[in-house]
Structure formats: structure tokens, C-alpha cells
HTML snippet that shows the backbone in 3Dmol.js (N, CA, C, O; Angstrom):
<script src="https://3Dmol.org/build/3Dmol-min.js"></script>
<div id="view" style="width:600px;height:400px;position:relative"></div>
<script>
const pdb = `
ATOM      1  N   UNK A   1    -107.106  64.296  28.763  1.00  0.00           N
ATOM      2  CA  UNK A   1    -106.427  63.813  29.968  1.00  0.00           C
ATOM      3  C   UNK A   1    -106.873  64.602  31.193  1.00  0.00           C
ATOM      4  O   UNK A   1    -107.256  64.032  32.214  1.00  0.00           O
ATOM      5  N   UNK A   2    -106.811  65.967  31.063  1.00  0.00           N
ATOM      6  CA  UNK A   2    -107.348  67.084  31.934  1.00  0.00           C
ATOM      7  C   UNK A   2    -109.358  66.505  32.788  1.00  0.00           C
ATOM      8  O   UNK A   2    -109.838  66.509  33.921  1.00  0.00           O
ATOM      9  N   UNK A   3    -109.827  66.139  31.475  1.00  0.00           N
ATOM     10  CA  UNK A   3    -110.933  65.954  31.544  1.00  0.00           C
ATOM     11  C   UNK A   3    -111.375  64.534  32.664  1.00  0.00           C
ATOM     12  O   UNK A   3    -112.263  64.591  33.515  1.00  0.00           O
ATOM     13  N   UNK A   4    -110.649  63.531  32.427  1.00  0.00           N
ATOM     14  CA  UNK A   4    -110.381  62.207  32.461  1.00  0.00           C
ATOM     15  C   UNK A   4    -109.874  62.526  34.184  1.00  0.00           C
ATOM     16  O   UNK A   4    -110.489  61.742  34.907  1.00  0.00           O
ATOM     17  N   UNK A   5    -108.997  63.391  34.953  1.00  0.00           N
ATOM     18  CA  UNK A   5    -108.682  63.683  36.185  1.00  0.00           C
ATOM     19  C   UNK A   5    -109.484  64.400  36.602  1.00  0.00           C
ATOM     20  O   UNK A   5    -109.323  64.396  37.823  1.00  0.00           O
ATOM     21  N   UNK A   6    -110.296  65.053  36.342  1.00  0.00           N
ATOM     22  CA  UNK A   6    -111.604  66.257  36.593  1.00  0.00           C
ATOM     23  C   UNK A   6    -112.908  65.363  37.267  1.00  0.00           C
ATOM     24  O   UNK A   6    -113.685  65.732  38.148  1.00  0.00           O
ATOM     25  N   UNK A   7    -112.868  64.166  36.595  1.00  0.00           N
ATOM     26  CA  UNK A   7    -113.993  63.281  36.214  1.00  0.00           C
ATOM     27  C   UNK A   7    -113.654  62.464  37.758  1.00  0.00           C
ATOM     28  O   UNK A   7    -114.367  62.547  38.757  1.00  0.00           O
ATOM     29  N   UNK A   8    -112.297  61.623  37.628  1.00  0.00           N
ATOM     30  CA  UNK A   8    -111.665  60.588  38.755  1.00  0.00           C
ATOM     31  C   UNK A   8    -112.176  61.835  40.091  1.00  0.00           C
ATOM     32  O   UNK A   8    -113.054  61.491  40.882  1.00  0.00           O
ATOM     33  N   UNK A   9    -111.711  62.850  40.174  1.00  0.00           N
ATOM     34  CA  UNK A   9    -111.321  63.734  40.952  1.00  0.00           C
ATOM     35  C   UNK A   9    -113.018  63.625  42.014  1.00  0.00           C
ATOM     36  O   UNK A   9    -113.235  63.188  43.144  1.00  0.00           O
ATOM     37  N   UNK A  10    -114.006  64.314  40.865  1.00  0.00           N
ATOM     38  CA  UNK A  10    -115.701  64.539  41.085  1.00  0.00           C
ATOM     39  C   UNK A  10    -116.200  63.074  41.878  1.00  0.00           C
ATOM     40  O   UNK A  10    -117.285  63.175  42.451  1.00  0.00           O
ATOM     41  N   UNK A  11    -115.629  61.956  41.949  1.00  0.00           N
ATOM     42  CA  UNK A  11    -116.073  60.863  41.914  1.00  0.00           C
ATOM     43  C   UNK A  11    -115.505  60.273  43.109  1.00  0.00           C
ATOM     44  O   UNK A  11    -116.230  59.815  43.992  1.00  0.00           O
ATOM     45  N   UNK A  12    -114.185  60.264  43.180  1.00  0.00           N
ATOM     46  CA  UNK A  12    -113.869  60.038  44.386  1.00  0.00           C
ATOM     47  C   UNK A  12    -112.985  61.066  45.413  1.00  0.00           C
ATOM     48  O   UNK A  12    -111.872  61.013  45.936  1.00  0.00           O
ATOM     49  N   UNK A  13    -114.163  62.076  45.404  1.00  0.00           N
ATOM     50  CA  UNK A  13    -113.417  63.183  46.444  1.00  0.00           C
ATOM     51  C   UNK A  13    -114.124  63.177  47.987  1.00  0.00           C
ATOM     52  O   UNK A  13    -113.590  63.755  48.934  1.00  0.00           O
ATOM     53  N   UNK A  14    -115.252  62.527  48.084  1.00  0.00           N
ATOM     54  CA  UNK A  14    -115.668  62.024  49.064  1.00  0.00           C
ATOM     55  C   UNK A  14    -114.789  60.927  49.507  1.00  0.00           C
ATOM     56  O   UNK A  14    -114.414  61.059  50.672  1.00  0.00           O
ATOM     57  N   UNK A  15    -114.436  60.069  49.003  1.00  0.00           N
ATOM     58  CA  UNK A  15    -113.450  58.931  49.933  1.00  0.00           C
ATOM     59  C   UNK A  15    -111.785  59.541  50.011  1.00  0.00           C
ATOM     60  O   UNK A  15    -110.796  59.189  50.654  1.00  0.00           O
ATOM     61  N   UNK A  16    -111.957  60.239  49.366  1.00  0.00           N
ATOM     62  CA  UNK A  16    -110.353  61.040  49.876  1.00  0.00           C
ATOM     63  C   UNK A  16    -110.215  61.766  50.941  1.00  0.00           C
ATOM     64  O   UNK A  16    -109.298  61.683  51.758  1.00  0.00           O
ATOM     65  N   UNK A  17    -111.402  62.719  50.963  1.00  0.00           N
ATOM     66  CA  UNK A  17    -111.483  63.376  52.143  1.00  0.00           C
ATOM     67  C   UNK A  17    -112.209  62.669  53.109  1.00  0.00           C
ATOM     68  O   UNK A  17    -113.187  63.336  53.447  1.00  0.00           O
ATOM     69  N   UNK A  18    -112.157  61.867  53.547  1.00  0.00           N
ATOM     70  CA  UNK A  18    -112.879  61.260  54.285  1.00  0.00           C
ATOM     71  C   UNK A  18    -111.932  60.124  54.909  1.00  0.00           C
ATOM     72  O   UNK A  18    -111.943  59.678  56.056  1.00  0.00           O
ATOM     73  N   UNK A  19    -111.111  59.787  53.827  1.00  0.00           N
ATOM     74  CA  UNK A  19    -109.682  58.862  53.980  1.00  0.00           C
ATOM     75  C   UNK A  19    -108.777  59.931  54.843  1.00  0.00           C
ATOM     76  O   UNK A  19    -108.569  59.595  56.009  1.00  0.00           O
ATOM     77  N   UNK A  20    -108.319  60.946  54.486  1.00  0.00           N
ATOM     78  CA  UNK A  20    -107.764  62.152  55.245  1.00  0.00           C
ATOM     79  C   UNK A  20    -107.770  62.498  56.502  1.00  0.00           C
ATOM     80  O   UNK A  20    -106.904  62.676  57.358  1.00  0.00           O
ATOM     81  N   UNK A  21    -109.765  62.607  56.419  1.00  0.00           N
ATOM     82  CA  UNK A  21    -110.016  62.398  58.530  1.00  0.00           C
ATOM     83  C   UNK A  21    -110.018  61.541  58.612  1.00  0.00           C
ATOM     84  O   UNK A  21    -111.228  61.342  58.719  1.00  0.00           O
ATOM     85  N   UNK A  22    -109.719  60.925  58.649  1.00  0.00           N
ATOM     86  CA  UNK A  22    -109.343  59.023  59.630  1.00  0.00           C
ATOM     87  C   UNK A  22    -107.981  58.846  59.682  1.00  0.00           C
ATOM     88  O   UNK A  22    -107.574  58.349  60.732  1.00  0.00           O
ATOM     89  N   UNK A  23    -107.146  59.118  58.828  1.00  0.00           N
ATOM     90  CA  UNK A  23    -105.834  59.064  59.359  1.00  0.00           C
ATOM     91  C   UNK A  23    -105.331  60.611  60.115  1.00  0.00           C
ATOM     92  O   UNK A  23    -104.425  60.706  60.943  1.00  0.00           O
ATOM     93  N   UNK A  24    -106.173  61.749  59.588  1.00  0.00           N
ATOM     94  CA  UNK A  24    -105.547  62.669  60.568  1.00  0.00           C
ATOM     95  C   UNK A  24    -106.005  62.237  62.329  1.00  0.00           C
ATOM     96  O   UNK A  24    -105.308  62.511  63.306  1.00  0.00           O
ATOM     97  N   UNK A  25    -107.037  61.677  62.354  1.00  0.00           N
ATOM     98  CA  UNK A  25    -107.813  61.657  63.547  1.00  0.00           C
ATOM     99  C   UNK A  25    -106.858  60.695  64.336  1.00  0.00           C
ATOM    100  O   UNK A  25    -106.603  60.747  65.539  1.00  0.00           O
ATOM    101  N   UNK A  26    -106.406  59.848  63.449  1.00  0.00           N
ATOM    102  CA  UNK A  26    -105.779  58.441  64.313  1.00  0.00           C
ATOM    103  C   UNK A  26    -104.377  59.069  65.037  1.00  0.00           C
ATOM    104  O   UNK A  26    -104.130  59.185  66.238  1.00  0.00           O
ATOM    105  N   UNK A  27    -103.597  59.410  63.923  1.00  0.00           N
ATOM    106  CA  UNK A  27    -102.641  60.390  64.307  1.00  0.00           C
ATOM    107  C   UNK A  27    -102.527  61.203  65.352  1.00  0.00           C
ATOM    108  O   UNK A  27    -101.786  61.174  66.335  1.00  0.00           O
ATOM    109  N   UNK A  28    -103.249  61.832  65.053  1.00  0.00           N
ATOM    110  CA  UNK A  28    -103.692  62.531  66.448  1.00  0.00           C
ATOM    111  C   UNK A  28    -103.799  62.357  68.171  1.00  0.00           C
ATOM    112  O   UNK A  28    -103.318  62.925  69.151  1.00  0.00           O
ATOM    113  N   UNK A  29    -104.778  61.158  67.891  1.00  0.00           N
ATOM    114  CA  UNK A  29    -105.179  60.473  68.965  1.00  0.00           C
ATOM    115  C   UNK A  29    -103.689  59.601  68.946  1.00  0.00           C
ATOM    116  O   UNK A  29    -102.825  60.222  69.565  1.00  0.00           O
ATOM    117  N   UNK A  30    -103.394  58.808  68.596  1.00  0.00           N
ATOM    118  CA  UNK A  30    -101.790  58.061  68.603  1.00  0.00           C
ATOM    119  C   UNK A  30    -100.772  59.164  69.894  1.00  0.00           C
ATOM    120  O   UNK A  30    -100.368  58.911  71.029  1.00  0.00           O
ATOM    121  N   UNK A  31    -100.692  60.098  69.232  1.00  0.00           N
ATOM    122  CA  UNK A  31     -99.950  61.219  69.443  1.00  0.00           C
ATOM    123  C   UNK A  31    -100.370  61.725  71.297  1.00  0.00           C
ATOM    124  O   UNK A  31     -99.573  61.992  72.196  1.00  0.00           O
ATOM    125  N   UNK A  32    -102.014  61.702  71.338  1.00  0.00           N
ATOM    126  CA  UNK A  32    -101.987  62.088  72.272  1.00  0.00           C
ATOM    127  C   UNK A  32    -101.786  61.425  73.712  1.00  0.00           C
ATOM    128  O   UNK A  32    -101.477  61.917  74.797  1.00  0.00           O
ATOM    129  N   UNK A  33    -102.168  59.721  73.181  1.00  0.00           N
ATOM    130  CA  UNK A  33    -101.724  58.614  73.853  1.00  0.00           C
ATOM    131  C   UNK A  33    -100.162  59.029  74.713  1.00  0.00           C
ATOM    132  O   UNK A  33     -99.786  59.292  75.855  1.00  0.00           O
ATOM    133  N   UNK A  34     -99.742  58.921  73.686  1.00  0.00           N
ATOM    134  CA  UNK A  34     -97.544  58.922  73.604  1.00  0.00           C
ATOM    135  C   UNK A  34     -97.490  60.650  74.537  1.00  0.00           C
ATOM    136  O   UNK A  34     -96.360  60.889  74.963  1.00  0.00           O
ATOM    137  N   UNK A  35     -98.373  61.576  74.794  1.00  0.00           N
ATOM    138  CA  UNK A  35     -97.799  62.437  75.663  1.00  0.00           C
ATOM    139  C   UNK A  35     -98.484  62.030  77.033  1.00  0.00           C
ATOM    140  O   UNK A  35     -97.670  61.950  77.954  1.00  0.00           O
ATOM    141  N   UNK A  36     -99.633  61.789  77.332  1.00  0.00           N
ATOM    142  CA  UNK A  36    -100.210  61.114  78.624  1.00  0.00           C
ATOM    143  C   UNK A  36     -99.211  59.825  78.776  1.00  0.00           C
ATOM    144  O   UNK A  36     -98.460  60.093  79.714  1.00  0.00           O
ATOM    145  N   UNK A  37     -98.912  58.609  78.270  1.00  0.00           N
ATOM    146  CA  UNK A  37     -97.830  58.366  78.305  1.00  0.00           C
ATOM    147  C   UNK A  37     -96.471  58.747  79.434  1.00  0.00           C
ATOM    148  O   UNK A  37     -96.028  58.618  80.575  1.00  0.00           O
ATOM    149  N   UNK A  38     -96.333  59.117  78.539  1.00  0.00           N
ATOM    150  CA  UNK A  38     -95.274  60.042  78.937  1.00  0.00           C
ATOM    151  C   UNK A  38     -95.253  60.926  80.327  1.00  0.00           C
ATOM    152  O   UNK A  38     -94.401  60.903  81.215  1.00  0.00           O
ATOM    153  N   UNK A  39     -96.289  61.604  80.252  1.00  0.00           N
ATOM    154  CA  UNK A  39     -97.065  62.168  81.616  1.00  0.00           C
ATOM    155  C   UNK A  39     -97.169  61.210  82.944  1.00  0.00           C
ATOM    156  O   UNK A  39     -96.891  61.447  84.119  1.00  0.00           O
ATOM    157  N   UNK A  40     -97.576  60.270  82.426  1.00  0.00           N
ATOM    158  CA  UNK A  40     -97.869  59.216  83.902  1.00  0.00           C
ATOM    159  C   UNK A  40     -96.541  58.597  83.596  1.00  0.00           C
ATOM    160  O   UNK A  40     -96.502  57.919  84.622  1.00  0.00           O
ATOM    161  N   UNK A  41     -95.317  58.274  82.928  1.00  0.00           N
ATOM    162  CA  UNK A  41     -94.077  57.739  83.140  1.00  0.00           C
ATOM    163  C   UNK A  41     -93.653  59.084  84.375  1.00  0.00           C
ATOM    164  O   UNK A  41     -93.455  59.029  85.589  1.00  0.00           O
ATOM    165  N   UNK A  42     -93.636  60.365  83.274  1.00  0.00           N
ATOM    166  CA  UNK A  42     -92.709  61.209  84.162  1.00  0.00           C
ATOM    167  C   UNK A  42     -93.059  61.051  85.879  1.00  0.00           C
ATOM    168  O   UNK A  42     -92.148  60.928  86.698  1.00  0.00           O
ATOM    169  N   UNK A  43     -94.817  61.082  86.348  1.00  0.00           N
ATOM    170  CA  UNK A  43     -95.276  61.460  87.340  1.00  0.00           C
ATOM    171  C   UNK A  43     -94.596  60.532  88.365  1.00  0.00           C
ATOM    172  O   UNK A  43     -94.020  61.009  89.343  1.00  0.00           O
ATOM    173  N   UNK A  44     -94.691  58.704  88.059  1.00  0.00           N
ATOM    174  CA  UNK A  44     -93.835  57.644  88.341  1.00  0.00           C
ATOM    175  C   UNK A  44     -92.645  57.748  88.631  1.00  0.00           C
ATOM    176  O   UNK A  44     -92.294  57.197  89.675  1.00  0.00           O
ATOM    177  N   UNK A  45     -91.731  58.400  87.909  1.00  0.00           N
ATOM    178  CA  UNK A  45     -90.513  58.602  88.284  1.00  0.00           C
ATOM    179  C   UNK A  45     -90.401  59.354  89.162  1.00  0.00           C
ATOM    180  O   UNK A  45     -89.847  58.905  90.166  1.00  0.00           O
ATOM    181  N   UNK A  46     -90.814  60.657  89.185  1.00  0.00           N
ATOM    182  CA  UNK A  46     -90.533  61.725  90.185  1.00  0.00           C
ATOM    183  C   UNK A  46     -91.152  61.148  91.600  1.00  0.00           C
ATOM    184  O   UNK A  46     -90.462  61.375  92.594  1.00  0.00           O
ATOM    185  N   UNK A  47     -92.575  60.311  91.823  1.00  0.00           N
ATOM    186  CA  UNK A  47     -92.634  60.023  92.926  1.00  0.00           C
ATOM    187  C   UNK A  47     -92.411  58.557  93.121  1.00  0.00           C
ATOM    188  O   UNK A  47     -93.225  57.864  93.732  1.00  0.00           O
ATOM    189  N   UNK A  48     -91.158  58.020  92.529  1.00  0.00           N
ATOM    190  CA  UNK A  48     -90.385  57.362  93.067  1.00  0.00           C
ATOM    191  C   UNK A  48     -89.130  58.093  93.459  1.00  0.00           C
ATOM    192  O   UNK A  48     -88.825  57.806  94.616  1.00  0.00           O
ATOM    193  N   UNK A  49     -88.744  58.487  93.196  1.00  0.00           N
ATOM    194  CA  UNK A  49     -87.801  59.760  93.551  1.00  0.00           C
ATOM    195  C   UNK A  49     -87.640  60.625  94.904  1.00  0.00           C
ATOM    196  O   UNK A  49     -86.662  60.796  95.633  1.00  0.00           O
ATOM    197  N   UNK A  50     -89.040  61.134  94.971  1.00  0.00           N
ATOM    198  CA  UNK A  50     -89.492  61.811  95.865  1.00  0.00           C
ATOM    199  C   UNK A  50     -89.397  60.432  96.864  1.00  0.00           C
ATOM    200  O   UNK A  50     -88.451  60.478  97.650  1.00  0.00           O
ATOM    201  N   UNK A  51     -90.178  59.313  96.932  1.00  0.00           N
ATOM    202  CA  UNK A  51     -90.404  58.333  98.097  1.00  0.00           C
ATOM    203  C   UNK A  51     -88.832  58.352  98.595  1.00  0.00           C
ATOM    204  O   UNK A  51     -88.549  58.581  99.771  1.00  0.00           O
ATOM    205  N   UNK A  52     -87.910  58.107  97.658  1.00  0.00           N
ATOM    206  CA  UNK A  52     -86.184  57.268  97.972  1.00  0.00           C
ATOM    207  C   UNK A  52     -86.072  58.393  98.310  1.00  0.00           C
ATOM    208  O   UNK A  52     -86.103  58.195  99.524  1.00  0.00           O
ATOM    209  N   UNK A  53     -85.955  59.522  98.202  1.00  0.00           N
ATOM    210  CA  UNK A  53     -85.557  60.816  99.194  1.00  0.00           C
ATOM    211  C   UNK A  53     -86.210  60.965 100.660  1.00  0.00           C
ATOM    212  O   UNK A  53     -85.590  61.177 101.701  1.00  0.00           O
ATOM    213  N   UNK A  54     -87.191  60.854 100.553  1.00  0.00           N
ATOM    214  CA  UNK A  54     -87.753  60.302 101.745  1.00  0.00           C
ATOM    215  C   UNK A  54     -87.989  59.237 102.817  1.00  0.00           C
ATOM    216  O   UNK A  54     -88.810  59.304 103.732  1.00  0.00           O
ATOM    217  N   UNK A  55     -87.058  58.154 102.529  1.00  0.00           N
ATOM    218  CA  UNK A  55     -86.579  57.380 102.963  1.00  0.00           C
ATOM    219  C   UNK A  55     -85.078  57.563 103.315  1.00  0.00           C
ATOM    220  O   UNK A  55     -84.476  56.815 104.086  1.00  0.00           O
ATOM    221  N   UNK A  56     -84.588  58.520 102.743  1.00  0.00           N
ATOM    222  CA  UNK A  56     -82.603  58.840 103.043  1.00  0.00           C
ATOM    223  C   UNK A  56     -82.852  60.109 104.190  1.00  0.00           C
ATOM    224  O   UNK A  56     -81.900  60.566 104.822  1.00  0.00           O
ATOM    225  N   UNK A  57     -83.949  60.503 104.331  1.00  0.00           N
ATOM    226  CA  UNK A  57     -83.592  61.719 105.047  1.00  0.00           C
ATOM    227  C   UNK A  57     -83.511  61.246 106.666  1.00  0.00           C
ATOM    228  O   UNK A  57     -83.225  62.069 107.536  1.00  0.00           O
TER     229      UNK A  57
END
`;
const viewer = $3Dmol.createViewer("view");
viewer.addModel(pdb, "pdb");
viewer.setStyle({}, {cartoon: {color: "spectrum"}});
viewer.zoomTo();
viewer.render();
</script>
């Protein structure tokens, strides 16, 4: 049995690791989307913010 997972293992350890970077990579990139994101929401708000304050003064 040992032998038989040793064997699977030798054979497809190239598409595992290789399966691994592609979803770590996507992840990643996903991730970095959702904080730029986020970045140009926050920047939007504040200089809408800033404008309506500048219009009350």
C-alpha cells in the first residue's frame, strides 16, 4: 500500500505542485484586486467628502 502511494506520489507530483501555484497565484492576485478596490472606493469617498465640505464652507 506504502509502495502503491510512493509510486501515485513520483508520478503526479509535478501536477500537484503546479496545481498549488495556480491557485496560490490566483488567490493572491483575487486578494490584491479586493484591496486596490477598496483603495480607490476609500479615495472616492473621502473626496466626495472633502468636495461637500467644500461646498458648506
Amino acid at each position: 500500500m506504502v509502495w502503491v502511494g510512493w509510486q501515485l506520489w513520483q508520478e503526479f507530483n509535478p501536477y500537484i505542485y503546479a496545481w498549488f501555484r495556480k491557485v496560490g497565484r490566483s488567490t493572491i492576485a483575487d486578494y490584491q484586486i479586493q484591496i486596490g478596490e477598496l483603495s480607490i472606493q476609500f479615495m472616492l469617498t473621502k473626496a466626495q467628502e472633502l468636495y461637500q465640505h467644500g461646498e458648506n464652507c
